[in-house]
N, C-alpha and C positions, 0 to 999 in steps of 0.2 A: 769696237766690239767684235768678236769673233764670230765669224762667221758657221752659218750650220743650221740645226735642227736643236732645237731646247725639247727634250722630252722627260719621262719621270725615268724609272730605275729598270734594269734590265728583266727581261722575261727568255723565255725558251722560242727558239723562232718559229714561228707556221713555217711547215716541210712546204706547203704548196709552195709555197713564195721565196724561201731559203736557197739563192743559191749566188754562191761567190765567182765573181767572175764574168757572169749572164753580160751576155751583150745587149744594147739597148734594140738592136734590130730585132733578137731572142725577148725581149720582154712585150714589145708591140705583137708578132709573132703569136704569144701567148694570149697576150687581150682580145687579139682577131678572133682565136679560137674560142676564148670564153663567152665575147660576142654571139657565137655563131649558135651557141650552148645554152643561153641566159632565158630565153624568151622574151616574153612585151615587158619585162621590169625594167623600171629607168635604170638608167644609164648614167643619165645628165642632165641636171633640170637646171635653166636659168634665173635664178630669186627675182631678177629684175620683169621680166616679161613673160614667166610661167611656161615658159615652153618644155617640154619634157621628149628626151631623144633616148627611146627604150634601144637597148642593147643592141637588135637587130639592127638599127638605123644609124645607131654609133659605129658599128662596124664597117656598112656600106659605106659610111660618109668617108671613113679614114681610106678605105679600097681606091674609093673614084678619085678623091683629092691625091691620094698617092701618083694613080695613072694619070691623071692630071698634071702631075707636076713631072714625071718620067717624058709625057710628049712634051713638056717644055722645055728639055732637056737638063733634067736635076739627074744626077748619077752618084753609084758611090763613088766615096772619094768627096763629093762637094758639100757645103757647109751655105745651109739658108736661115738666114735669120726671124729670130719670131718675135716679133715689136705688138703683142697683141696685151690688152686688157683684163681679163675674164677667165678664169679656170674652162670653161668650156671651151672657150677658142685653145687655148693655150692645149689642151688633154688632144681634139681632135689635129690640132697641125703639125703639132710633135709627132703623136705615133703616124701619122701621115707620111711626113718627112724622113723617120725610118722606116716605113715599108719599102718606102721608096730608094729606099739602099744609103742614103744620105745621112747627114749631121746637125741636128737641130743646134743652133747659138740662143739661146734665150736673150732678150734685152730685157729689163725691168721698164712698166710700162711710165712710168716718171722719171724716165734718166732724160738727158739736156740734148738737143741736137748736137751738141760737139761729142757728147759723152757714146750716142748711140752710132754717130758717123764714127767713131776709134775704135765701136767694137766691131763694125764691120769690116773695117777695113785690116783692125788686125784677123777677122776671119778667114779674110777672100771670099767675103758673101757676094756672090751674084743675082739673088733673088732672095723677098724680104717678103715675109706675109703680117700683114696689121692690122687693127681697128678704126674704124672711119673715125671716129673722136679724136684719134692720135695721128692719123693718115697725113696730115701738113707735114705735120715735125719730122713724119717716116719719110716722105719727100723731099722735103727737106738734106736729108741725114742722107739721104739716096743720093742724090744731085753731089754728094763730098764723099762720094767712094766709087766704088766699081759698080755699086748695084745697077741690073740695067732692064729688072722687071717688080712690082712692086702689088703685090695683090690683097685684096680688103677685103673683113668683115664687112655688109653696110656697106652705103655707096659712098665715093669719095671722091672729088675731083683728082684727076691724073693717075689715079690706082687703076689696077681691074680688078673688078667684083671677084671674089674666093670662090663663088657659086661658078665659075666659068670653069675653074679648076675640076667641079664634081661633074659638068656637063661632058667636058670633055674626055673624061677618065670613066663617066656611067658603061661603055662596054666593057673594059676592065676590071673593073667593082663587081660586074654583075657574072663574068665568067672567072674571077677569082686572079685575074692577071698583073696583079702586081707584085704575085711569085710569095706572099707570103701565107698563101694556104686558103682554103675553104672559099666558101661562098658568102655572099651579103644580101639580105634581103631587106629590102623598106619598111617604112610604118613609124609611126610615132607612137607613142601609147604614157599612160599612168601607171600608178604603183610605184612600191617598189620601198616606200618611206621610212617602213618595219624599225625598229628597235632592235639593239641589242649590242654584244660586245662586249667583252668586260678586260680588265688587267691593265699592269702599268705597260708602261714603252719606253724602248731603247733600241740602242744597234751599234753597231762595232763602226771606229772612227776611221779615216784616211787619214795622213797627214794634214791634209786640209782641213779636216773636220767635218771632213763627209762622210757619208757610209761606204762600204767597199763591198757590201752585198743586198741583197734584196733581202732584209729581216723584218719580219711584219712589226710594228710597234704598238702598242696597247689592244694587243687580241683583238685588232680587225677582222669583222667578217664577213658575210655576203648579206648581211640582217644591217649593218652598220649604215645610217645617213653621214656625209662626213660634207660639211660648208666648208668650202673649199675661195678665202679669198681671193684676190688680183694675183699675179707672178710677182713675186718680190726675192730678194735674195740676189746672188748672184746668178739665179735660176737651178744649179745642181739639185739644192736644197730640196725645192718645189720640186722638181721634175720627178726627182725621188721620189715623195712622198704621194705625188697624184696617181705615178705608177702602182704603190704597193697599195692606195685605195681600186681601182680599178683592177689588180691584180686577186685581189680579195672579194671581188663581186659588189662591190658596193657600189651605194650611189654617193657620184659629188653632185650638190646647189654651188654651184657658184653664184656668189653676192661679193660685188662691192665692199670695202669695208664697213661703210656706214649702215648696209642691211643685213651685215652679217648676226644683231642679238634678233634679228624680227626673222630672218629665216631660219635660226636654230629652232623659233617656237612653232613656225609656222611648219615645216615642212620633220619636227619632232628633231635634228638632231643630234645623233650619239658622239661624234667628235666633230675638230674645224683643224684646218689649216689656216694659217692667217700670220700679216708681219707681224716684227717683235713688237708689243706694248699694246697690241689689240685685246683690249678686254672681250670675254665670251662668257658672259652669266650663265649659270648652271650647270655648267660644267665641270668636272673636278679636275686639277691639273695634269695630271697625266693624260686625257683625252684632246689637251688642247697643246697642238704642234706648231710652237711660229719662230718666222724660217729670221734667222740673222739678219742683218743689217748688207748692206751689197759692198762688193768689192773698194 
């Protein structure tokens, strides 16, 4: 199956988000600042355990895990792997890892320990961030590369907690010093669930069958809920698609696949991301983006 994004028929791009070429450091850059802009509206709610990370706190979290991972000694130039679970982990470690001047590698959170130890080791990842459900196999897949630090969602034998990363990095987050602009301030909060959005979606292809610019796809807005399933794909896909919701002001749920029809109802919404052949009731298909099959 070819790999990519399955969407409906082309539309006219949102200027916010339209632009060819943007770098992925230039698109985190942007989210810090909209962060900075959004107020107490979610950011990022987890379907599984209700937690809701309003915009301010989404921002601070990506600052301090950035500086966090800069005193670990991540630079540009280097490539960290993200072996996580969960569109919430997955949106904060990414823009994390490019604030941090660095190179996110995506792993799909079901590839095989042989599968996950070939892509680091084709990356030159020296440092891996993952989910404690997963954290063996990432251990594992560690112990058969170069990786020689390994940090967790959730506690994990042999990891280190993710949280040591924002500890470490909190004077940085808090005086804006991981160089990509503005300030962060704490807090959790509600809201944010709203309605809206309308139009088909598409975007201009790569060779690959990716996109080759930031084009918004089915008239995302800052009104839009979008359930946001696990990383699947070869990761491009996803990373894509969570940027230009996030880029849009919108909130992701990430859910599981299996609570991805109970938090479309619960949490009202308006599009999903999700793998290929994941049914999403009530949705018409242009609002529903699921990302190819993996490499």
């Amino acid at each position: 199956m070819e790999r990519g994004v399955s969407m409906g028929t082309p539309i006219e791009a949102d200027p916010l988000i339209s632009s060819a070429g943007m770098s992925h450091r230039a698109v985190t850059e942007r989210i810090l600042a909209l962060a900075d802009q959004s107020g107490h509206k979610a950011a990022v709610i987890d379907a599984v355990d209700g937690t809701v990370t309003a915009w301010p706190r989404f921002g601070w979290t990506i600052r301090a895990a950035a500086h966090g991972l800069s005193r670990r000694g991540v630079a540009a130039g280097d490539t960290v792997g993200v072996f996580v679970q969960d569109a919430a982990s997955f949106a904060v470690t990414v823009n994390a890892i490019r604030a941090a001047g660095a190179t996110a590698l995506p792993i799909r959170p079901d590839a095989s320990v042989a599968d996950v130890a070939a892509r680091l080791n084709a990356g030159g990842v020296r440092l891996l961030i993952t989910s404690a459900p997963v954290a063996g196999l990432a251990a594992e897949a560690a112990d058969r590369s170069r990786v020689r630090q390994v940090f967790a969602f959730g506690e994990a034998a042999g990891t280190t907690p993710f949280r040591s990363l924002l500890a470490a990095g909190k004077h940085g987050a808090d005086t804006g010093g991981t160089g990509t602009g503005g300030t962060g301030t704490g807090g959790t909060g509600t809201g944010g669930t709203g309605t809206g959005g309308t139009g088909t979606g598409s975007r201009p292809e790569g060779a690959a069958g990716l996109p080759t610019s930031l084009d918004s796809p089915a008239g995302l807005c800052h009104r839009d809920v979008v359930v946001a399933g696990p990383p699947c794909g070869d990761g491009s896909a996803y990373t894509w698609l969570l940027d230009l919701t996030l880029l849009t002001g919108a909130t992701i749920v990430a859910a599981p696949v299996p609570l991805v029809a109970a938090a479309m109802r619960v949490y009202q919404g308006t599009a999903a991301i999700v793998p290929c052949g994941t049914a999403v009731p009530g949705l018409p298909p242009d609002r529903v983006f699921t990302v190819a099959l993996p490499w």
